[in-house]
DRENDO-1510 file (C-alpha; in Angstrom, 1 decimal, always signed):
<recs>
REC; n; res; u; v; w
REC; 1; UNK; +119.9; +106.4; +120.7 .
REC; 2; UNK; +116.7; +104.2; +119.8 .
REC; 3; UNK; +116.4; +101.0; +117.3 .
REC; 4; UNK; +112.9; +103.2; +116.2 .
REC; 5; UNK; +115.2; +106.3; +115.6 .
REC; 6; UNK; +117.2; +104.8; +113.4 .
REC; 7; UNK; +114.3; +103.5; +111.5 .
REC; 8; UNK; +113.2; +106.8; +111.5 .
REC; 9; UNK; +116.2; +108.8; +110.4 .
REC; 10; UNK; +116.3; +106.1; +107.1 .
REC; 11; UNK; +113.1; +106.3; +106.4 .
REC; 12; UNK; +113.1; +110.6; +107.1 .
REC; 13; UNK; +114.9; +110.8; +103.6 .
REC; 14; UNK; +112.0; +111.0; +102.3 .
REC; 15; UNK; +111.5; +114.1; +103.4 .
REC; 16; UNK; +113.7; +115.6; +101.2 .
REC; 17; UNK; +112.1; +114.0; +97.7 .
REC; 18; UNK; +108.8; +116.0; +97.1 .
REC; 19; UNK; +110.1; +119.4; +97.1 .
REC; 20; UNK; +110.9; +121.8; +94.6 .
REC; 21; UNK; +111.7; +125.5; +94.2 .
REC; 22; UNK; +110.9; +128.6; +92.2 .
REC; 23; UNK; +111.0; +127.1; +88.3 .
REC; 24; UNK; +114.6; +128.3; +87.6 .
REC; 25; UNK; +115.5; +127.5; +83.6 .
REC; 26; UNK; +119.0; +127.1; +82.3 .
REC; 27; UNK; +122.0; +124.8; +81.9 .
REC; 28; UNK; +123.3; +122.7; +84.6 .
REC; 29; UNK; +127.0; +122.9; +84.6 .
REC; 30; UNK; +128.9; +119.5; +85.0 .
REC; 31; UNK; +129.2; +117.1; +87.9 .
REC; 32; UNK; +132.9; +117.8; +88.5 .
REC; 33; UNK; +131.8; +121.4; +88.8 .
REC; 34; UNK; +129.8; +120.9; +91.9 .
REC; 35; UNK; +131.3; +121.0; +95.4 .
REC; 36; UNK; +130.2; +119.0; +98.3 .
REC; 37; UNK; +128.5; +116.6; +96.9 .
REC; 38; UNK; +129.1; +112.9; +96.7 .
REC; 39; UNK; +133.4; +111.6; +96.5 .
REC; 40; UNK; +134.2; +115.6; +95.6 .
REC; 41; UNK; +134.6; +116.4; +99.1 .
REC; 42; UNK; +133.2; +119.4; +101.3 .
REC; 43; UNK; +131.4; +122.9; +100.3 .
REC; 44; UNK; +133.4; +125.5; +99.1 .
REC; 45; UNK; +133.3; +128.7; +101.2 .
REC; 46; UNK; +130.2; +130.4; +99.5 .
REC; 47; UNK; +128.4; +127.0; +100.6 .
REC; 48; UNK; +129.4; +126.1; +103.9 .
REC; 49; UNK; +131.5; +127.8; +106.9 .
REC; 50; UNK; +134.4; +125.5; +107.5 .
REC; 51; UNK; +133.5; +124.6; +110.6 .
REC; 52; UNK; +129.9; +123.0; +109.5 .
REC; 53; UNK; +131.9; +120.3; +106.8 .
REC; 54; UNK; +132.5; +117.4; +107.0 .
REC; 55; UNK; +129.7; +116.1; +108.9 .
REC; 56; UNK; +127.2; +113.1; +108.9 .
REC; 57; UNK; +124.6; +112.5; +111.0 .
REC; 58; UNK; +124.0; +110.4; +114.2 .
REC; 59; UNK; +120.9; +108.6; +114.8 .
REC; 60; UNK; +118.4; +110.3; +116.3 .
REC; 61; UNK; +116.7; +109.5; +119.4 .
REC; 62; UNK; +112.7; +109.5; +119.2 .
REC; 63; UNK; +111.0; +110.1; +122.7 .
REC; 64; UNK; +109.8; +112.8; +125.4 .
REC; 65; UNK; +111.4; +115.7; +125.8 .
REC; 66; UNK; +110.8; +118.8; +127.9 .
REC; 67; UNK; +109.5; +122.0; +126.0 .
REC; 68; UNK; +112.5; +124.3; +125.6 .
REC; 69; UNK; +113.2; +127.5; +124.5 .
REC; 70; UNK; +114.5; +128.0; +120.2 .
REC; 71; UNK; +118.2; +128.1; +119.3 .
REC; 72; UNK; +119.9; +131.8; +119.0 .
REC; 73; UNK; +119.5; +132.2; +115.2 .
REC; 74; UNK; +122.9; +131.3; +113.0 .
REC; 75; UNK; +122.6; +133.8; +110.6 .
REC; 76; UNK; +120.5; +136.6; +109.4 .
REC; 77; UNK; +118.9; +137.6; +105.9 .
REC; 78; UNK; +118.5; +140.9; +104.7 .
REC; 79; UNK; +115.4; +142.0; +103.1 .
REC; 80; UNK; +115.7; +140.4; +99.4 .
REC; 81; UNK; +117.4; +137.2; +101.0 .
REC; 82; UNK; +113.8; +137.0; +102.8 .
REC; 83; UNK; +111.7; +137.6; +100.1 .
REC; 84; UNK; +113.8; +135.2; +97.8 .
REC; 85; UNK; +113.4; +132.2; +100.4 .
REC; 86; UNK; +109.6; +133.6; +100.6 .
REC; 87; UNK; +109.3; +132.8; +96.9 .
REC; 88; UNK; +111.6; +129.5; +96.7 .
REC; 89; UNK; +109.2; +128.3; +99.9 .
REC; 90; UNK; +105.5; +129.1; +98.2 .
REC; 91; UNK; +107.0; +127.3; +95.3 .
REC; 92; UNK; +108.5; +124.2; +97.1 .
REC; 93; UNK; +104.7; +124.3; +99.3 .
REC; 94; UNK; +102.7; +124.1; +95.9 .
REC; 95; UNK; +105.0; +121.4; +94.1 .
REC; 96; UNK; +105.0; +119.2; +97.3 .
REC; 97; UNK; +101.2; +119.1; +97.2 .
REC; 98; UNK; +101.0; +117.5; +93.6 .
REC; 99; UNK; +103.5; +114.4; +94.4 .
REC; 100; UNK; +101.2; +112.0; +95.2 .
REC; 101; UNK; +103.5; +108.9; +94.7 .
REC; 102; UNK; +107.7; +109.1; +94.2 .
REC; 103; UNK; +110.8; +106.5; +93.7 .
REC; 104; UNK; +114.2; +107.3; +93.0 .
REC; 105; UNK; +117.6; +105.4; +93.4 .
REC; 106; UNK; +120.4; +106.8; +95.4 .
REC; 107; UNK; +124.2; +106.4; +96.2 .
REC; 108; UNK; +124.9; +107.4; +99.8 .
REC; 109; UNK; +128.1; +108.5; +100.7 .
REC; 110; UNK; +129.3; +108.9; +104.4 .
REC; 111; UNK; +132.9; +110.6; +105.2 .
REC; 112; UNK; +134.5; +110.5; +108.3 .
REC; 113; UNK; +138.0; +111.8; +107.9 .
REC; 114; UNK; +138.9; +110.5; +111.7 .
REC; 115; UNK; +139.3; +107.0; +109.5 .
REC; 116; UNK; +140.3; +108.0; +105.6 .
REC; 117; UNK; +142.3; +110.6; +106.8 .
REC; 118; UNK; +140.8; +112.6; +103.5 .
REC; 119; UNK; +137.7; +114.4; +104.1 .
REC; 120; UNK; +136.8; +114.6; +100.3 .
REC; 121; UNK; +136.7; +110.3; +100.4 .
REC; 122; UNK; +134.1; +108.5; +101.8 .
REC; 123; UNK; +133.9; +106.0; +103.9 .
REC; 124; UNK; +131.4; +104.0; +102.8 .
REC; 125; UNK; +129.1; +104.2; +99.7 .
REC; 126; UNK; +126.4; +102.7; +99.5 .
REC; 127; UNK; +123.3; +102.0; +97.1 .
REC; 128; UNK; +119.6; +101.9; +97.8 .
REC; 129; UNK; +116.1; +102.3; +96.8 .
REC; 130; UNK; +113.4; +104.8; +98.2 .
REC; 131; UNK; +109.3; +104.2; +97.3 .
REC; 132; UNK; +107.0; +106.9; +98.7 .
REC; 133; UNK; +103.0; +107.1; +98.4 .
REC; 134; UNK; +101.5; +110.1; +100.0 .
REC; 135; UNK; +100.7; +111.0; +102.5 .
REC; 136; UNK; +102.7; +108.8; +104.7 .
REC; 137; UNK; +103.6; +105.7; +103.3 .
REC; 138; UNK; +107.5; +105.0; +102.5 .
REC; 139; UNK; +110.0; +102.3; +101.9 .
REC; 140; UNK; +113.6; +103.4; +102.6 .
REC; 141; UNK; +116.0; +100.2; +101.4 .
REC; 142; UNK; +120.2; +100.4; +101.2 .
REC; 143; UNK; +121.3; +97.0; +99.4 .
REC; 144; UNK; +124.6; +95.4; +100.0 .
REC; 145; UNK; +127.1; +94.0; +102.7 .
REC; 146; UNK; +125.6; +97.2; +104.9 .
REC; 147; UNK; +122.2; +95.9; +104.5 .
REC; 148; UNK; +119.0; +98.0; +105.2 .
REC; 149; UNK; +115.3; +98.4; +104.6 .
REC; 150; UNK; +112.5; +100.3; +106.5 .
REC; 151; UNK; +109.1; +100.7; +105.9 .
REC; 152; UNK; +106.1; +103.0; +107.1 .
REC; 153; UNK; +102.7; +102.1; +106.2 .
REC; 154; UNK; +100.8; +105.3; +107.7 .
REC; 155; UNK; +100.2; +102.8; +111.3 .
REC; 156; UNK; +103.7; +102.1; +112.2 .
REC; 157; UNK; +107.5; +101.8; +111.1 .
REC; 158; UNK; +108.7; +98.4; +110.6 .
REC; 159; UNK; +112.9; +97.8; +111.2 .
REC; 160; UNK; +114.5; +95.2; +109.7 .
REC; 161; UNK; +117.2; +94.1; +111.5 .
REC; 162; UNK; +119.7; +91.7; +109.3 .
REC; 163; UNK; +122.0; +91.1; +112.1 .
REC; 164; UNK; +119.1; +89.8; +114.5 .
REC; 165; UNK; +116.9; +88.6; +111.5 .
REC; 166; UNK; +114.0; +90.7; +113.3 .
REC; 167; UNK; +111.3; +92.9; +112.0 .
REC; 168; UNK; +110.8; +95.4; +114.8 .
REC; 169; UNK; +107.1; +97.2; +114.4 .
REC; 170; UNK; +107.4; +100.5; +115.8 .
REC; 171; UNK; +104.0; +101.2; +116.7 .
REC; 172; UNK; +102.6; +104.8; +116.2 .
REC; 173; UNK; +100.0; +107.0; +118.6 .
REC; 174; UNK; +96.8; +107.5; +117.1 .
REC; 175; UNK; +98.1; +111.4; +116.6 .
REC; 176; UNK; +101.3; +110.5; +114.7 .
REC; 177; UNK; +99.3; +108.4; +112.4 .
REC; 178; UNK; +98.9; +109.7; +109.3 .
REC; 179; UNK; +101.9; +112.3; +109.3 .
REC; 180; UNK; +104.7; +109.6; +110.1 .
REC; 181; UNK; +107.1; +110.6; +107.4 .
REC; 182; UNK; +106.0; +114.7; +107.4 .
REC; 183; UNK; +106.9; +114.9; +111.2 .
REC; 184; UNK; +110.2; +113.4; +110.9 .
REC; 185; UNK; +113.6; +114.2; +112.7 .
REC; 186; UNK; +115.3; +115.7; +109.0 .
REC; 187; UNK; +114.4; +119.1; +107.4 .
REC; 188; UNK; +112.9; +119.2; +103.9 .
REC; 189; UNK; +109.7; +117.7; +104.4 .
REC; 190; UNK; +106.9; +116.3; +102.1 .
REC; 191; UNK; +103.5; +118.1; +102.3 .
REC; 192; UNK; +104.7; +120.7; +105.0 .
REC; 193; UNK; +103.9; +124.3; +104.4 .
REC; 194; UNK; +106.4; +127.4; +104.3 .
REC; 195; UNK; +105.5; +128.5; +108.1 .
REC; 196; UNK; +105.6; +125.3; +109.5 .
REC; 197; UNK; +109.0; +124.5; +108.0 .
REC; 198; UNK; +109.9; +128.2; +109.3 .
REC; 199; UNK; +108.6; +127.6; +112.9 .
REC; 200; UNK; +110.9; +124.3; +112.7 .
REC; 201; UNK; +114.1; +125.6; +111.3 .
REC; 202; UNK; +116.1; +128.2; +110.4 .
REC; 203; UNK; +116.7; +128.5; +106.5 .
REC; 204; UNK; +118.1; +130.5; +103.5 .
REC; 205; UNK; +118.9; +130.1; +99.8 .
REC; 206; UNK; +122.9; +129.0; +100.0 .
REC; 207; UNK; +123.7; +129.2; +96.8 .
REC; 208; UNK; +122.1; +129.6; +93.2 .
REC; 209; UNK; +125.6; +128.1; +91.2 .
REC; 210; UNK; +123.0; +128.2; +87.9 .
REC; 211; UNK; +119.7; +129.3; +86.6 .
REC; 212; UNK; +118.3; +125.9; +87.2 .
REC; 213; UNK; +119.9; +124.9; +90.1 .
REC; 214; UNK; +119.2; +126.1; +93.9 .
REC; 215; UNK; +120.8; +125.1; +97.4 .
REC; 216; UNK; +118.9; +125.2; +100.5 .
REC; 217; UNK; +120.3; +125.1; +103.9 .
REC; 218; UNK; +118.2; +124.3; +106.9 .
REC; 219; UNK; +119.8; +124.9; +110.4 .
REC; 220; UNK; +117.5; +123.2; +113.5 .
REC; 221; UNK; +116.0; +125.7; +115.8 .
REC; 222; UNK; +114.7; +123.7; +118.3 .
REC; 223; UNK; +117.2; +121.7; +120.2 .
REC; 224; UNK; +115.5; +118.0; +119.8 .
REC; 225; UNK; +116.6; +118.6; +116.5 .
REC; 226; UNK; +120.2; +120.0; +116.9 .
REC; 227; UNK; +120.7; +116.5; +118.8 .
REC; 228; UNK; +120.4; +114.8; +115.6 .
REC; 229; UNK; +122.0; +117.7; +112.8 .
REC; 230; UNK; +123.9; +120.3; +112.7 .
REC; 231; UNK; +122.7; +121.3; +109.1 .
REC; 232; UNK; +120.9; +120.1; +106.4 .
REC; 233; UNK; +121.8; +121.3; +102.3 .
REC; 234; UNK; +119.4; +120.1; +99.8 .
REC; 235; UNK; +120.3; +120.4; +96.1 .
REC; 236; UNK; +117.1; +121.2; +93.8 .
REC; 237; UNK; +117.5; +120.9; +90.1 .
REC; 238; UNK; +114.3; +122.4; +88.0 .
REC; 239; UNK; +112.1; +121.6; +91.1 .
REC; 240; UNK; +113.6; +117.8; +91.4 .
REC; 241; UNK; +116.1; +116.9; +94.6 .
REC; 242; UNK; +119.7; +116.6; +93.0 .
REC; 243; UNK; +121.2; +115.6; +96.4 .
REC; 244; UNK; +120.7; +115.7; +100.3 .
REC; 245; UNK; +124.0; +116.5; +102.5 .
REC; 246; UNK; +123.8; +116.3; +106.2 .
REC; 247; UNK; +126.1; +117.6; +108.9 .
REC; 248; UNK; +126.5; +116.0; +111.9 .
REC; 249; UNK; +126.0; +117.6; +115.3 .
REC; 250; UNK; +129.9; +116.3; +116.3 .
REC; 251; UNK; +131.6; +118.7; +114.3 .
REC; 252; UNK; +133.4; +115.7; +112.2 .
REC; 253; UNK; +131.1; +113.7; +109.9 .
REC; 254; UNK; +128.5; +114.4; +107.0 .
REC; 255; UNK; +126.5; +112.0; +104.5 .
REC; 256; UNK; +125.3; +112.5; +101.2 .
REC; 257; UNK; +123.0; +111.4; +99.4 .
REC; 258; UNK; +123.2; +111.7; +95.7 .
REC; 259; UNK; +119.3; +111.0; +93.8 .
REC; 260; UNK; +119.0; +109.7; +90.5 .
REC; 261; UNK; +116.6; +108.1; +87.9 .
REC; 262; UNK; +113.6; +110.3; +90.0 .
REC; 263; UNK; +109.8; +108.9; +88.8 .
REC; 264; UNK; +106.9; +111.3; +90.2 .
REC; 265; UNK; +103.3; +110.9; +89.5 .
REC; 266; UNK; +104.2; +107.4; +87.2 .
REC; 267; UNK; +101.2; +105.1; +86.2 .
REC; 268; UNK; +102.2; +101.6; +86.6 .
REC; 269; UNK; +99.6; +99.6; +85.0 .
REC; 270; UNK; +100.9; +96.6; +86.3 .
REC; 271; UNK; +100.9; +97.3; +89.6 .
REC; 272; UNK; +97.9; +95.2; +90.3 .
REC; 273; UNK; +100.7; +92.3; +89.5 .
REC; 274; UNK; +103.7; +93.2; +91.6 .
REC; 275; UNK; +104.0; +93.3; +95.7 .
REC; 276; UNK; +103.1; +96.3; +97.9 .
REC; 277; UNK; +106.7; +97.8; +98.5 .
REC; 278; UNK; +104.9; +99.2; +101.8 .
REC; 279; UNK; +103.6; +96.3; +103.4 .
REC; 280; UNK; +105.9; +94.7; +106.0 .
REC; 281; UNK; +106.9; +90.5; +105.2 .
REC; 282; UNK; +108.4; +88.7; +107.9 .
REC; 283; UNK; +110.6; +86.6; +106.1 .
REC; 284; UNK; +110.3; +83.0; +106.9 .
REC; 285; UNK; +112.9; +82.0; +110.3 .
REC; 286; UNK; +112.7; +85.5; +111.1 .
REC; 287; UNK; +111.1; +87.1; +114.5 .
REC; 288; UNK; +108.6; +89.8; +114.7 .
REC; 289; UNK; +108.7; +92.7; +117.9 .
REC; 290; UNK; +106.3; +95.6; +118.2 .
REC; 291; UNK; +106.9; +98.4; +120.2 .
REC; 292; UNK; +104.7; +101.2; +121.0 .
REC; 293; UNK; +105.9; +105.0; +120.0 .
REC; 294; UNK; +104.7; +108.3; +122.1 .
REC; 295; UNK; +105.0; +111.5; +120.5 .
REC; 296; UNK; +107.4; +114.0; +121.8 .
REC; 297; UNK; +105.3; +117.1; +123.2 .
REC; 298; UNK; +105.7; +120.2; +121.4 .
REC; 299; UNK; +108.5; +123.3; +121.8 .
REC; 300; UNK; +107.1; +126.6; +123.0 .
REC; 301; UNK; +107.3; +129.1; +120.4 .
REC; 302; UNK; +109.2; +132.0; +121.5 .
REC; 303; UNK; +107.3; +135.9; +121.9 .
REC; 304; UNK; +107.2; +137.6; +118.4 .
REC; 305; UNK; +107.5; +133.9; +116.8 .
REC; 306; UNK; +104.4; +135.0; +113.9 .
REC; 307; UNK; +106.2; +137.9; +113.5 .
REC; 308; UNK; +109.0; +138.7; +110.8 .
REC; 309; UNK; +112.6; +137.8; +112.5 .
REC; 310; UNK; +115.7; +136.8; +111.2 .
REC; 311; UNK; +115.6; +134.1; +109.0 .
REC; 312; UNK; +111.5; +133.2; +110.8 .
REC; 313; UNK; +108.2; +133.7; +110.5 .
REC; 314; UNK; +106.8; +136.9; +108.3 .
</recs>
């Protein structure tokens, strides 16, 4: 585990905010009638095998690995289960192409029943802030005793460390420039296309609980990223992200992360006024470290990889 991987996985929620899916119209039904999100515990059984709740997920670790060979797929889709995830992916690939700048809110909830001893209560919950400008600039910021705040201005990803009163500049290589946030260890990811997100994981359409409402699951199939999840669900709601849930890889934990008061596309005349939320301050008594980051080299697709397979590539 790497200081710069935690930055990374904070400011990798992101990732899941400029996405949508296929315009679905209808009612939503009530909060109390959704499962696994937020204090109302795990996934029911049409949602999530019992053996992938109650997860959250451990920092992930940013550095070289050897190329290895894809994960055995997790499940398989029939025919209209792959056209329907065709259709929900063009949509999400055009709608993450108009979101040029995003903020939201967010309560974060993280459950580890080895310590409430009730895997429907959280933890910890937390509240927090995320800015994003396209293509790669983002401010990831939890308030509170559990303090925490990263930034990425397109160059590098800045750490602020309230323990150490640091700001650690994680340096990025002249080929992760640009694509910082995009390239990230979470699925879901702003400005990526439908066969890149296929190459990179394994997905289907979970659940559709109402017309307007669609749950995506995301499973890694490359093993640098089943070191840092198990599984990923995102919650769309009429193209906007409802909520994030992540399953650790230790079989015990998830977090969630619950999005609200969403602002896409806003004018802010005043901005000309008000501080750049992506520009890194080293507040006064505090030190400054930068540290260079190297890309990982890429995983070897497997044979028949632009081909149609379960769950893959058409």
């Amino acid at each position: 585990m790497t200081a710069f991987g935690r930055a990374w996985l904070g400011l990798s929620v992101l990732t899941a905010l400029g996405l949508g899916a296929a315009t679905i119209m209808g009612q939503q039904p009530p909060p109390t009638e959704r499962p696994g999100i937020g204090p109302l515990g795990p996934a029911g059984p049409s949602y999530a095998p019992p053996e992938a709740q109650h997860l959250m997920p451990q920092h992930p670790t940013i550095q070289r690995r050897d190329a290895q060979p894809p994960l055995a797929p997790p499940f398989v889709l029939s025919p209209q289960e792959e056209q329907h995830l065709d259709a929900v992916l063009r949509a999400w690939e055009g709608h993450s192409r108009e979101v040029r700048t995003f903020e939201c809110v967010f309560t974060r909830f993280e459950y580890d029943p080895v310590f409430t001893n009730d895997p429907t209560k959280p933890r910890f919950v937390d509240q927090g802030q995320i800015k994003y400008a396209a293509p790669d600039r983002g401010m990831f910021r939890v308030d509170g005793p559990r303090a925490e705040h990263w930034i990425c201005d397109g160059q590098a990803v800045y750490e602020y460390n309230f323990q150490k009163r640091q700001v650690i500049a994680y340096r990025l290589a002249p080929e992760m420039q640009g694509k910082a946030i995009a390239d990230g260890p979470l699925p879901f990811l702003f400005g990526a296309d439908a066969q890149k997100l296929r190459q990179r994981y394994f997905l289907r359409v979970a659940a559709q609980p109402a017309q307007d409402e669609i749950w995506l699951e995301g499973r890694p199939r490359w093993q640098k990223d089943a070191a840092n999840f198990r599984q990923a669900d995102l919650i769309l709601k009429n193209m906007e992200p409802f909520a994030l849930q992540v399953h650790s890889p230790n079989g015990k934990n998830r977090t969630v992360y619950r999005f609200e008061n969403l602002r896409v596309n806003e004018r802010d005349p005043l901005h000309i006024f008000r501080n750049d939320p992506f520009r890194a301050v080293v507040p006064r008594g505090w030190q400054k470290i930068v540290e260079d980051v190297q890309p990982a080299p890429a995983a070897i697709p497997p044979p028949g990889m632009s081909g149609q397979g379960p769950g893959g590539l058409r």
